[in-house]
MDTraj code that builds the backbone (N, CA, C; nanometers):
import mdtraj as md
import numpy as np

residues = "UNK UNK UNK UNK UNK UNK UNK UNK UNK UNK UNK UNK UNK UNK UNK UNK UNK UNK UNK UNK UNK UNK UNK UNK UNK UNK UNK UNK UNK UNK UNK UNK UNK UNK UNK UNK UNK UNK UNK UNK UNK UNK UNK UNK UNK UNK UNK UNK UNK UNK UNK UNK UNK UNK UNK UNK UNK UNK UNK UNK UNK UNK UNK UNK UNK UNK UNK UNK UNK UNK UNK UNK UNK UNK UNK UNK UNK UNK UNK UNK UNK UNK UNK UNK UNK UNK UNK UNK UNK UNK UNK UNK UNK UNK UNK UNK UNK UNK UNK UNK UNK UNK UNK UNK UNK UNK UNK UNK UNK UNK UNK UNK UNK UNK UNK UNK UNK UNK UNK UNK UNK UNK UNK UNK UNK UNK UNK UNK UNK UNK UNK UNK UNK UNK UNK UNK UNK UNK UNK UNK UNK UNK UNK UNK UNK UNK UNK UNK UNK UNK UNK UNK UNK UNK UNK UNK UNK UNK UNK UNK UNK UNK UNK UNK UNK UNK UNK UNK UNK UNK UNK UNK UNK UNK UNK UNK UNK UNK UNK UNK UNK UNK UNK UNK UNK UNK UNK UNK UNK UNK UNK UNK UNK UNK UNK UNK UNK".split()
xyz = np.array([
    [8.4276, 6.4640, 14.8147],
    [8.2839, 6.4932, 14.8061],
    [8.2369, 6.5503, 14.9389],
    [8.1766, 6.6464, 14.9103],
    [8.1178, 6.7607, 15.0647],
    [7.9673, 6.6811, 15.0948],
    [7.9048, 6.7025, 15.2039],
    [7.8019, 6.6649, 15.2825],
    [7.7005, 6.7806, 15.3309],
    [7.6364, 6.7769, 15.3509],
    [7.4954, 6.8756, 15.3527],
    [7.4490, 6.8006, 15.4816],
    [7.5399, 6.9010, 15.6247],
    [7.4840, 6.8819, 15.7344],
    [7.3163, 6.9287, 15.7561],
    [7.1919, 6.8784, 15.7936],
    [7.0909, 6.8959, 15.8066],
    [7.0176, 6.9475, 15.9306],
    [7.0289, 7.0512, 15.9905],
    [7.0005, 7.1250, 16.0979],
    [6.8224, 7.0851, 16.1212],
    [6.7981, 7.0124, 16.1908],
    [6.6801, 7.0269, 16.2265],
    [6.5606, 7.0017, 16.3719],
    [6.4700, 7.0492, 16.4092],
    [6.3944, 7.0266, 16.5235],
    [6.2868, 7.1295, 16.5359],
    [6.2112, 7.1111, 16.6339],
    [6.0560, 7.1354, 16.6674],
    [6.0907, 7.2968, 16.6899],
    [6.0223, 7.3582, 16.6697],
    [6.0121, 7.4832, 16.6419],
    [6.0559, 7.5761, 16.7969],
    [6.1391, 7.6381, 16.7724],
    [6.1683, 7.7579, 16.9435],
    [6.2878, 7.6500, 16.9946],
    [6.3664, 7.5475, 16.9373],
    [6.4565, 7.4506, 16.9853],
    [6.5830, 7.5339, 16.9345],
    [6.5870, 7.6136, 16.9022],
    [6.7295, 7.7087, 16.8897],
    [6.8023, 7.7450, 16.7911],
    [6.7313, 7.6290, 16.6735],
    [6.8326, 7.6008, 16.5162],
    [6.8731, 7.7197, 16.4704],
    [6.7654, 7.8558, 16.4758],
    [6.8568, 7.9604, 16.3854],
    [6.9523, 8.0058, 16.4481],
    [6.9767, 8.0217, 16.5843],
    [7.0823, 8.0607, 16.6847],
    [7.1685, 7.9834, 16.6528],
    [7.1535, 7.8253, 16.6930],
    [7.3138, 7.7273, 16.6336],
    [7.3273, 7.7217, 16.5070],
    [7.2421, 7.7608, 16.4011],
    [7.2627, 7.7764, 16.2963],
    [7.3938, 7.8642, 16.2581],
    [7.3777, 7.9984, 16.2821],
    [7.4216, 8.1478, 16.3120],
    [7.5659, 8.0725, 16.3557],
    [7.5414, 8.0182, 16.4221],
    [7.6942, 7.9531, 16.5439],
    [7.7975, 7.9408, 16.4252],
    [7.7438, 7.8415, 16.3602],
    [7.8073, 7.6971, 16.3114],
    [7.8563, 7.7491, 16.1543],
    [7.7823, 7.7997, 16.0965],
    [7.8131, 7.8907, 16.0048],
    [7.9201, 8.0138, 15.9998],
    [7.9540, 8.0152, 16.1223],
    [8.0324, 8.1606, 16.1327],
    [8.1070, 8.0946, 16.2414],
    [8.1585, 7.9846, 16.2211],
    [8.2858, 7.9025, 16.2946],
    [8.3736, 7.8573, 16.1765],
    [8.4733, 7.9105, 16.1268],
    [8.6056, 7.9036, 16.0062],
    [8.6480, 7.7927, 16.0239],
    [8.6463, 7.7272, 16.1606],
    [8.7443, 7.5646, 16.1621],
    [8.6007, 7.4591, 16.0935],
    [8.4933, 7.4905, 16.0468],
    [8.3611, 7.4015, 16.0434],
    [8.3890, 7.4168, 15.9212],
    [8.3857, 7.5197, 15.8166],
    [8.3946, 7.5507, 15.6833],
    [8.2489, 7.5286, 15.6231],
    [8.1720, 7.5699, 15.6351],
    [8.0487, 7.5007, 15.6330],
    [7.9775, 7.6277, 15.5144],
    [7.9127, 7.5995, 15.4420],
    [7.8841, 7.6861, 15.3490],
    [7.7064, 7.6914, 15.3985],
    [7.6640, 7.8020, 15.3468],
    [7.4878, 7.8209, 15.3785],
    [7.3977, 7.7798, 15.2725],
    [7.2952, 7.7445, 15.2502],
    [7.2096, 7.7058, 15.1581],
    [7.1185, 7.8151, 15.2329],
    [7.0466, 7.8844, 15.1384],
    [6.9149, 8.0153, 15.2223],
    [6.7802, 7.8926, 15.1245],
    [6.6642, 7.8962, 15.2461],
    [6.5683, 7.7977, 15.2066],
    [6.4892, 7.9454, 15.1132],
    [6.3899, 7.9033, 15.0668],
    [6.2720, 7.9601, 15.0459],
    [6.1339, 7.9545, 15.1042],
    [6.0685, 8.0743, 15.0866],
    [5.8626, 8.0473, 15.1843],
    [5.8300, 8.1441, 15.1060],
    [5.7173, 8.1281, 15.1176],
    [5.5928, 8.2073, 15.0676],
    [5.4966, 8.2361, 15.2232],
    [5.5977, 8.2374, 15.3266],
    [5.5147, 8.3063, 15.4632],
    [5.5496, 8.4545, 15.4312],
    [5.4950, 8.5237, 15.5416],
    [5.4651, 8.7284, 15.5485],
    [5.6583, 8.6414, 15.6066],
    [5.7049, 8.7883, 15.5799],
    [5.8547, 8.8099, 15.6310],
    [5.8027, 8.8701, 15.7885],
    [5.8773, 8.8015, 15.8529],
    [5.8451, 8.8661, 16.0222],
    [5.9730, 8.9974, 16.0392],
    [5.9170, 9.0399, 16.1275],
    [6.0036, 9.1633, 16.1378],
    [6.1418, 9.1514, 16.2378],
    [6.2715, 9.1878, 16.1069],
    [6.3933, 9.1622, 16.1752],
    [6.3971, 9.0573, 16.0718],
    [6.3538, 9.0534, 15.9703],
    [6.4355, 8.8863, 15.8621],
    [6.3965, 8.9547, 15.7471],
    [6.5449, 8.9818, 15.7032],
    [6.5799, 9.0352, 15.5580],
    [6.5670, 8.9402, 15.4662],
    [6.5035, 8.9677, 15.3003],
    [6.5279, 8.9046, 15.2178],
    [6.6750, 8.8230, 15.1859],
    [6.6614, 8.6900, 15.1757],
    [6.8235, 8.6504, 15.1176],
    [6.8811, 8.6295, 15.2144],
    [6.8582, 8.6540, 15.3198],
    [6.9256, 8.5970, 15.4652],
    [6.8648, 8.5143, 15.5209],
    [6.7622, 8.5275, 15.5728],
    [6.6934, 8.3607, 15.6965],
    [6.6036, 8.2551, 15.5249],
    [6.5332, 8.3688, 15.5141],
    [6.5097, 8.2674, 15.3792],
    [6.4365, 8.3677, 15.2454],
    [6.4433, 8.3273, 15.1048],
    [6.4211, 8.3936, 14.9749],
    [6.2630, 8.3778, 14.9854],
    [6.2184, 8.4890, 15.0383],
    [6.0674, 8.5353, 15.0402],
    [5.9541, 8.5466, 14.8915],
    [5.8996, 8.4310, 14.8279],
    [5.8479, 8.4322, 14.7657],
    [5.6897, 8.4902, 14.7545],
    [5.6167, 8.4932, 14.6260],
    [5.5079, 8.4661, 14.6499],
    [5.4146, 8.3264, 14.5595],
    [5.3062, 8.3308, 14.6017],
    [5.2841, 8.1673, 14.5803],
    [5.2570, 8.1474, 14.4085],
    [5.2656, 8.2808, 14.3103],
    [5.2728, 8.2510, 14.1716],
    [5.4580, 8.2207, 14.1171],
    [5.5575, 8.2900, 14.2185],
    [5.6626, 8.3021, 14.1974],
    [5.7246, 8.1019, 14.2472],
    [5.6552, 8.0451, 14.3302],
    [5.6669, 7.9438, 14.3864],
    [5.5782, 7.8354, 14.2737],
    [5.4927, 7.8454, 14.2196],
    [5.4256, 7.7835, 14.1260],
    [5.5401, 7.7940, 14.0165],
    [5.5705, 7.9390, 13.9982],
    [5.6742, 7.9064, 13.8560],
    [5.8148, 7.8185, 13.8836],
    [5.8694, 7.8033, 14.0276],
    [5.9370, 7.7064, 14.0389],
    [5.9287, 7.6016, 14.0350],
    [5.8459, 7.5582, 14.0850],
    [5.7577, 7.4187, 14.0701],
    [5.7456, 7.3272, 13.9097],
    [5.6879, 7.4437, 13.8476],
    [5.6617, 7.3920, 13.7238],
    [5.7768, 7.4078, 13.6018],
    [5.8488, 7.4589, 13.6576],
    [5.9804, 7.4682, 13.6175],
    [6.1065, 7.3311, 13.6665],
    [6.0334, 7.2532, 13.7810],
    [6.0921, 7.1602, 13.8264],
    [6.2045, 7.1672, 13.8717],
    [6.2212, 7.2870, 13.9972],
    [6.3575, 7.3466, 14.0141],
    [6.2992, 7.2911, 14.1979],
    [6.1965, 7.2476, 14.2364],
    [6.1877, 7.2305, 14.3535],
    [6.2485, 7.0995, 14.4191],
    [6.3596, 7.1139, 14.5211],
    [6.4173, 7.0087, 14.5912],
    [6.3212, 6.9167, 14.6781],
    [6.2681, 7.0007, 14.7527],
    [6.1691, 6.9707, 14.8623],
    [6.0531, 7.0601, 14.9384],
    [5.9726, 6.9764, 14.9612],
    [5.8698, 7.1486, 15.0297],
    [5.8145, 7.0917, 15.0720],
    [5.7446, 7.2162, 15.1808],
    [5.6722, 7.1248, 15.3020],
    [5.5104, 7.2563, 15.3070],
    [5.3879, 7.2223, 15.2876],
    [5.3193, 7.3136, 15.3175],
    [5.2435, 7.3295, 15.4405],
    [5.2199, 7.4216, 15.4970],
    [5.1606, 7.3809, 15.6417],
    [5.0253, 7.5163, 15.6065],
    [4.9048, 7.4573, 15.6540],
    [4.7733, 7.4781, 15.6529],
    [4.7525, 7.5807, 15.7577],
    [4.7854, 7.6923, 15.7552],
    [4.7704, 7.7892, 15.8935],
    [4.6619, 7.8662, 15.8833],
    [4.6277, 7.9349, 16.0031],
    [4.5293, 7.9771, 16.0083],
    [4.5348, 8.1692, 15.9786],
    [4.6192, 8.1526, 15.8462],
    [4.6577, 8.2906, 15.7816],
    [4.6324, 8.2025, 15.6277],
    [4.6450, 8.0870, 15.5963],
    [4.6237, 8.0609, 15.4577],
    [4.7493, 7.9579, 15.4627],
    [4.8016, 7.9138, 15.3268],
    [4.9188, 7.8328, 15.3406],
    [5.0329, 7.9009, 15.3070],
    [5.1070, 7.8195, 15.4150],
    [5.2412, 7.8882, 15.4016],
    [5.3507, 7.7845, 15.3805],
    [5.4440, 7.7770, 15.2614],
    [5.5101, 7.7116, 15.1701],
    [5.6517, 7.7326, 15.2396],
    [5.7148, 7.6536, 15.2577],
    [5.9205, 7.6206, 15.3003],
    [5.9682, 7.5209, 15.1700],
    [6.0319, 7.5463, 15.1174],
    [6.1112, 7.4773, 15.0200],
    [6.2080, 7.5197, 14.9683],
    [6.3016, 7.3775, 14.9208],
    [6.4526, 7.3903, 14.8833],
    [6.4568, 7.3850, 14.7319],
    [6.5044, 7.4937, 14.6619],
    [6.5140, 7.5157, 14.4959],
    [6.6426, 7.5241, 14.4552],
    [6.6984, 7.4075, 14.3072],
    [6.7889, 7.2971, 14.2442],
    [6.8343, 7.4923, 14.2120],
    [6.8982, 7.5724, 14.2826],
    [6.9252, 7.7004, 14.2214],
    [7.0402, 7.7588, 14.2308],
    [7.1450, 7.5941, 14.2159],
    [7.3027, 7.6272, 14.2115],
    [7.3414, 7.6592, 14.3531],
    [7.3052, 7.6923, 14.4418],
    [7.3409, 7.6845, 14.6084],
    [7.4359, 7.5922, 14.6572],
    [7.3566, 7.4523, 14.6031],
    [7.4641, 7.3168, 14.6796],
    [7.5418, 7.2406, 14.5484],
    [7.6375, 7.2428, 14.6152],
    [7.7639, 7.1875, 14.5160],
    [7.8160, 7.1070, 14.5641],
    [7.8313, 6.9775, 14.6127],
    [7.8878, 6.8973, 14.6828],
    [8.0077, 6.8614, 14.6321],
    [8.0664, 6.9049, 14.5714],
    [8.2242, 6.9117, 14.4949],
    [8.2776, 7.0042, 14.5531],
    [8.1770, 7.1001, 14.6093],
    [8.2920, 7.2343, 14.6086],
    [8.2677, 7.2684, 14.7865],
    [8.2424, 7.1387, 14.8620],
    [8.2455, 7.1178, 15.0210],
    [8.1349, 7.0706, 15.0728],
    [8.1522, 7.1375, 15.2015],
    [7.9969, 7.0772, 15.2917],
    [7.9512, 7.1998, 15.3400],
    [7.7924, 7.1588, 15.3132],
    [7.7192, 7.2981, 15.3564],
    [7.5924, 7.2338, 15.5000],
    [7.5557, 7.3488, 15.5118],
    [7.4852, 7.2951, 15.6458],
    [7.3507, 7.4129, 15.6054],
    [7.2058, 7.3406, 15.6681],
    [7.0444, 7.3110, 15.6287],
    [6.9844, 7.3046, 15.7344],
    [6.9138, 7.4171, 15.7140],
    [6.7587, 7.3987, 15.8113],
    [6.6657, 7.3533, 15.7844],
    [6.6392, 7.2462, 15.8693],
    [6.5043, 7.2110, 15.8022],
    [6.4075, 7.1123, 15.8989],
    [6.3426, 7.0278, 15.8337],
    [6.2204, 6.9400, 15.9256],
    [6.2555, 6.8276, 15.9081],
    [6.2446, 6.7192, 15.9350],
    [6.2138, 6.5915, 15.9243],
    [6.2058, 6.5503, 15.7825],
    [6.0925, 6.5723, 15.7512],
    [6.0255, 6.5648, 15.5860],
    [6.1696, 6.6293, 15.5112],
    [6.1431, 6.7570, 15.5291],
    [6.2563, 6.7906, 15.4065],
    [6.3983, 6.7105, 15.4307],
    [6.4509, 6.6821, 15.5471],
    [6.5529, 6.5715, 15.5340],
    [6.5313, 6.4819, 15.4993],
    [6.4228, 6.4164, 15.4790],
    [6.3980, 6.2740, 15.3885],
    [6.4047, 6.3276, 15.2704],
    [6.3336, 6.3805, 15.2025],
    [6.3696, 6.4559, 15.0285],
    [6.4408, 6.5040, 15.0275],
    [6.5765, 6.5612, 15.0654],
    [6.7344, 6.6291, 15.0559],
    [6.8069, 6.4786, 15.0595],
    [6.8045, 6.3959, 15.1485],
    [6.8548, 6.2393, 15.1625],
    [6.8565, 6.1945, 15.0468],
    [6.6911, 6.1707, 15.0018],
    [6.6106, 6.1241, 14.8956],
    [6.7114, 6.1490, 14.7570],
    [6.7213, 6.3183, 14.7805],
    [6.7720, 6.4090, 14.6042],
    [6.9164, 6.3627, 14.6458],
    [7.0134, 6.3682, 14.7347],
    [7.1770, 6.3846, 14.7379],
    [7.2381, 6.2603, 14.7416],
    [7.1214, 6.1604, 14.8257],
    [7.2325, 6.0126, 14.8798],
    [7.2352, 6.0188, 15.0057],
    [7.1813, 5.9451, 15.0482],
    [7.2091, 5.9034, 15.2226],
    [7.3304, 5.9606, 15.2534],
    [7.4292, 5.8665, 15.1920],
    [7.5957, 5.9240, 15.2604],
    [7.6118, 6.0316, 15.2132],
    [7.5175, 6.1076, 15.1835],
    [7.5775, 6.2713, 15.1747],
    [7.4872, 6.3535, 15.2799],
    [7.3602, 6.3208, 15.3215],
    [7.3188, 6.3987, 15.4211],
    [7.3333, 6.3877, 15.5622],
    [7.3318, 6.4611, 15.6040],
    [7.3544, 6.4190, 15.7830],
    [7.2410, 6.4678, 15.8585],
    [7.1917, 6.4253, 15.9292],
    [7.0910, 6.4715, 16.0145],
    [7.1137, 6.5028, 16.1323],
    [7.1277, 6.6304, 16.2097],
    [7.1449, 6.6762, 16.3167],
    [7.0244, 6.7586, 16.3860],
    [6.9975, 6.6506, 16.5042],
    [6.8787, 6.7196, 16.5513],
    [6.8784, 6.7488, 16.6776],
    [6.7474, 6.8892, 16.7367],
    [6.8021, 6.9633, 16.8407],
    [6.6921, 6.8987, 16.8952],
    [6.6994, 6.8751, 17.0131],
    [6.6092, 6.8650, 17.1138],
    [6.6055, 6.9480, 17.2298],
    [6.4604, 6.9301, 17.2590],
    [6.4319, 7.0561, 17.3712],
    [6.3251, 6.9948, 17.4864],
    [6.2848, 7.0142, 17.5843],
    [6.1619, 6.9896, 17.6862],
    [6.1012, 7.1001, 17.6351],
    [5.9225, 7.0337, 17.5853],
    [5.8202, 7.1075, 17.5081],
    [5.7924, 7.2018, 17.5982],
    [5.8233, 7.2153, 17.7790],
    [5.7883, 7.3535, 17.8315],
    [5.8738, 7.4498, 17.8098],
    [6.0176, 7.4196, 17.7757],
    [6.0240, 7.5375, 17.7282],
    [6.0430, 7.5780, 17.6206],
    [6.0419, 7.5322, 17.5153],
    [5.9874, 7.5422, 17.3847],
    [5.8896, 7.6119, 17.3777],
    [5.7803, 7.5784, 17.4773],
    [5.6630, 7.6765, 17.4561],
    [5.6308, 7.8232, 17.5352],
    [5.7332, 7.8165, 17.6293],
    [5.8024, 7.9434, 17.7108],
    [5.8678, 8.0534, 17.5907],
    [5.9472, 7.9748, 17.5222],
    [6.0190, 8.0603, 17.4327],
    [5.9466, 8.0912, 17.3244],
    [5.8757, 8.0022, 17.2848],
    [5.7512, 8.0727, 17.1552],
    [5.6688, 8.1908, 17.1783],
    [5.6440, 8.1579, 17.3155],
    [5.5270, 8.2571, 17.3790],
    [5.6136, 8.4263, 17.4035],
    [5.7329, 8.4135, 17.4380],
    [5.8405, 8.5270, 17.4428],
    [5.8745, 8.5624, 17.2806],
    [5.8789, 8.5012, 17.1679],
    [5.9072, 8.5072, 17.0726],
    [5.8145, 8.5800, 16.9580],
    [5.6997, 8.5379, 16.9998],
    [5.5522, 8.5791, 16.9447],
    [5.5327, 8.6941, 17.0073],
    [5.5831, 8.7252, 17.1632],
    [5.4782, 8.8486, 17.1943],
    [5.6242, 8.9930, 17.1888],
    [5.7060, 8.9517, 17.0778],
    [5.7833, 9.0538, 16.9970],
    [5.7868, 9.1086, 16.8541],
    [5.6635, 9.0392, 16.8409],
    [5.5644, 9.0828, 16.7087],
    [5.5223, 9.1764, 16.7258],
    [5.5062, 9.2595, 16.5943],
    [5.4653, 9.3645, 16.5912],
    [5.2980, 9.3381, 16.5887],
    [5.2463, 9.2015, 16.5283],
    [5.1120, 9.1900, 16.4968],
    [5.1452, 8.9624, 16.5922],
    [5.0858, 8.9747, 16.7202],
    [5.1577, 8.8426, 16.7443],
    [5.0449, 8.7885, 16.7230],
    [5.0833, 8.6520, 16.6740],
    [4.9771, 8.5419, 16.6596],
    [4.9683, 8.4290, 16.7150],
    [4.9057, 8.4088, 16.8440],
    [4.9557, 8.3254, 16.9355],
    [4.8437, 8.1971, 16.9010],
    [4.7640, 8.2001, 16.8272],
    [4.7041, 8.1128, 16.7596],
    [4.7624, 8.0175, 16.6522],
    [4.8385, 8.0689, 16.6068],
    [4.9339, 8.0262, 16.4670],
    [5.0600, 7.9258, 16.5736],
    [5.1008, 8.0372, 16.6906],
    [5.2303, 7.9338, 16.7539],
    [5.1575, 7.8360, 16.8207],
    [5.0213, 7.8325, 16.8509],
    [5.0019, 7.6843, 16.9306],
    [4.9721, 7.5899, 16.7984],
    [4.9174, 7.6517, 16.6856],
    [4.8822, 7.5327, 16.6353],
    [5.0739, 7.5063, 16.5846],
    [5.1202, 7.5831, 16.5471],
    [5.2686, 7.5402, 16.4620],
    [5.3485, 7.4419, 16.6027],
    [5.3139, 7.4708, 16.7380],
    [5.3641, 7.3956, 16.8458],
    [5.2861, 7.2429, 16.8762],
    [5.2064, 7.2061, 16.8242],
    [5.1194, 7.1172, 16.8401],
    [5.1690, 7.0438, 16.7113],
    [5.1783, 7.0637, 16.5955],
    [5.1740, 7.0042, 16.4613],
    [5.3568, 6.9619, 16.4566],
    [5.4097, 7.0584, 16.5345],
    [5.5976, 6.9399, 16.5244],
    [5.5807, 6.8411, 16.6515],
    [5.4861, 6.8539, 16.7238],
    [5.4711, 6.6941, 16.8361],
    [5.4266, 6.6213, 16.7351],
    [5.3713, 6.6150, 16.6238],
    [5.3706, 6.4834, 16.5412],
    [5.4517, 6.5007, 16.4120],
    [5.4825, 6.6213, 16.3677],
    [5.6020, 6.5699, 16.2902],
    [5.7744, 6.5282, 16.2957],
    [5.7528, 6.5530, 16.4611],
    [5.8564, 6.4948, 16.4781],
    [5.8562, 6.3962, 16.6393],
    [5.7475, 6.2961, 16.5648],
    [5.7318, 6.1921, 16.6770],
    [5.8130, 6.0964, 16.6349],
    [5.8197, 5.9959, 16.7789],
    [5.9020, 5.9127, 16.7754],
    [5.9405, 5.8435, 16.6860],
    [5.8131, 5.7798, 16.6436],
    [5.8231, 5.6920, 16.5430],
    [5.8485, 5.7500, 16.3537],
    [5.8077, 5.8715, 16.3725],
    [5.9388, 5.9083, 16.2490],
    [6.0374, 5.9530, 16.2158],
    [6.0945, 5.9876, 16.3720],
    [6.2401, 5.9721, 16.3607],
    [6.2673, 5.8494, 16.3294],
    [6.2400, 5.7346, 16.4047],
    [6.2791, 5.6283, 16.3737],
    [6.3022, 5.5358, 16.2592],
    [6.1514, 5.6118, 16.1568],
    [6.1527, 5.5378, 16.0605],
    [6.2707, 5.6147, 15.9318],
    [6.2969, 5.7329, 15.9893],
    [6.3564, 5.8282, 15.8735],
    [6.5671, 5.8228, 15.9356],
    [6.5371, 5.6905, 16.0240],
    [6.7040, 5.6787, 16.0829],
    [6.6945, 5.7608, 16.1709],
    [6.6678, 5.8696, 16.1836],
    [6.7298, 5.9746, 16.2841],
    [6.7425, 5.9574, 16.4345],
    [6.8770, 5.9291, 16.4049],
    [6.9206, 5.8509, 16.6280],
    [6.9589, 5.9953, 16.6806],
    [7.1028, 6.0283, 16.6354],
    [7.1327, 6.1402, 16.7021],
    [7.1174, 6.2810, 16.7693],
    [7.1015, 6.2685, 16.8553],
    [7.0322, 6.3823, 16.9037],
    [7.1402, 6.4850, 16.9904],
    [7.1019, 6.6232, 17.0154],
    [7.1927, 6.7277, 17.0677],
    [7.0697, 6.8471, 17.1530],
    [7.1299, 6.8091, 17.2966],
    [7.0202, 6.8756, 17.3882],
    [7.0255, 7.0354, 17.3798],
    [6.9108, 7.1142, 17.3810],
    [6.9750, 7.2442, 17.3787],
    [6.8253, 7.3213, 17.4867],
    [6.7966, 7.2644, 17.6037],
    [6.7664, 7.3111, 17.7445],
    [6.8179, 7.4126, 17.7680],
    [6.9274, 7.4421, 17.8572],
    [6.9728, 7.5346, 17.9125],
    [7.1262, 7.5911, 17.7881],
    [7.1697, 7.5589, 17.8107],
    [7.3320, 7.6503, 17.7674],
    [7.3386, 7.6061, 17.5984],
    [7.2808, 7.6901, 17.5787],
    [7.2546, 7.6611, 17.4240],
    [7.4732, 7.6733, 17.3347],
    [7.5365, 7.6970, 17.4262],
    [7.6802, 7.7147, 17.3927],
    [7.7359, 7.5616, 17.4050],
    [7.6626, 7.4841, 17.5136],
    [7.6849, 7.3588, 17.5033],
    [7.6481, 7.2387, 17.4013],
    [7.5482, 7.3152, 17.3568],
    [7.4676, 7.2033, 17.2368],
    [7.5261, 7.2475, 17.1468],
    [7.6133, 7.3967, 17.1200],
    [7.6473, 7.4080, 16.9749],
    [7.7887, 7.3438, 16.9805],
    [7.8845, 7.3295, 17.0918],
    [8.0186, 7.2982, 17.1482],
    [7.9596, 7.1610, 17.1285],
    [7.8687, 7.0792, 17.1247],
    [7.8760, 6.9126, 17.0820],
    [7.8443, 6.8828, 16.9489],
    [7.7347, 6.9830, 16.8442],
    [7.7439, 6.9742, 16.7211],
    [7.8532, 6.9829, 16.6771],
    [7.9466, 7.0823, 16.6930],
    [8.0578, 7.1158, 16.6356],
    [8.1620, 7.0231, 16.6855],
    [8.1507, 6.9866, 16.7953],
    [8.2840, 6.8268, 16.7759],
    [8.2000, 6.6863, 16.6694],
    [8.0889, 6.6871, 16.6790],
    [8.0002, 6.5705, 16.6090],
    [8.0605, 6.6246, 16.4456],
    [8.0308, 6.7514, 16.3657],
    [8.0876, 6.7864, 16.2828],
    [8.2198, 6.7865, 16.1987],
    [8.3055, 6.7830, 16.2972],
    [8.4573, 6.7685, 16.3038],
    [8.4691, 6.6180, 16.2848],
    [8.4219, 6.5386, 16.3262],
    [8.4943, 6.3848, 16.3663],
    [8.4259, 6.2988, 16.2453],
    [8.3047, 6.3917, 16.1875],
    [8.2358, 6.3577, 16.0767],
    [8.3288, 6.3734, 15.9197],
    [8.3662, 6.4974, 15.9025],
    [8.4608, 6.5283, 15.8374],
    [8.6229, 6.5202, 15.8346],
    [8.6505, 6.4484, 15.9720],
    [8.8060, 6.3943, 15.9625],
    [8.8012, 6.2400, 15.8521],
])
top = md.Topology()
chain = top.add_chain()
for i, resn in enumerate(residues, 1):
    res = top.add_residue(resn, chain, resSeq=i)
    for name in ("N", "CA", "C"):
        top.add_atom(name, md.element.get_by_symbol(name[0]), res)
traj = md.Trajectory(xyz[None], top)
């Protein structure tokens, strides 16, 4: 039975980069799950690659179709913008282990849908200055930047991923990714390995 490593942390902490890593390391074997949103596609993120770009009637018909794993909506100051995981043949836990981006929340409802002993939670940590160094570099490579949207989206993971719900949702392990982001992916990937021996 395969496991559904769970990639997750506060936003500008590196996940799609170690994501990218870890996925495209052959000794990991790690298969991709692509999430879904109903956010604008930012420029440089193809359909079907970072995630299946909906819109919010196409996301209603999943819903009510009861194909939704998990979802998280966040209240922005563009309207709402929808992340969720859809039952759409992706994860097969017979047929290995795949590895997940995601939040807090959606690792409690992926836990919730698979079984504890099938999810893993791997989380990145960062010092919020530069987290917010790198948002601010990240945003002002927009073609249209919204530096209103990254403080509030930088403000709203200091409480969704405060202490106390890591704590309450298990989540101990942690993987620093400060400086040498080659080092935090070089300790996921032995944490990965010793998981699956």
């Amino acid at each position: 039975m395969g496991r559904i490593f769970l990639l997750m942390g506060k936003s500008t902490s590196g996940k799609d980069t170690i994501y990218k890593n870890l996925i495209a390391d052959e000794s990991l074997s790690l298969k991709k799950v692509v999430p879904y949103t109903t956010r604008p596609q930012r420029s440089g993120e193809t359909d079907g690659v970072q995630y299946f770009f909906k819109t919010e009637e196409e996301y209603q018909d999943l819903k009510g179709s009861g194909r939704i794993i998990e979802e998280r909506t966040y209240h922005t100051n563009y309207g709402e913008w929808r992340y969720f995981t859809v039952d759409d043949g992706q994860i097969d836990l017979s047929q290995g282990d795949y590895m997940v981006i995601g939040t807090l929340e959606s690792f409690c409802y992926i836990r919730d849908y698979f079984g504890k002993e099938n999810v893993v939670p791997l989380l990145i940590d960062v010092e919020a200055r530069i987290r917010l160094e790198r948002a601010m570099k990240r945003e002002g490579k927009q073609e249209n930047p919204r530096y209103d949207e990254m403080c509030r989206r930088f403000l709203a993971d200091e409480e969704d991923f405060s202490e106390d719900k890591l704590q309450e949702a298990g989540v101990s392990t942690r993987f620093t990714n400060n400086d040498k982001i080659e080092d935090c992916i070089s300790s996921i990937k032995a944490f990965i390995l010793e998981k699956k021996a």
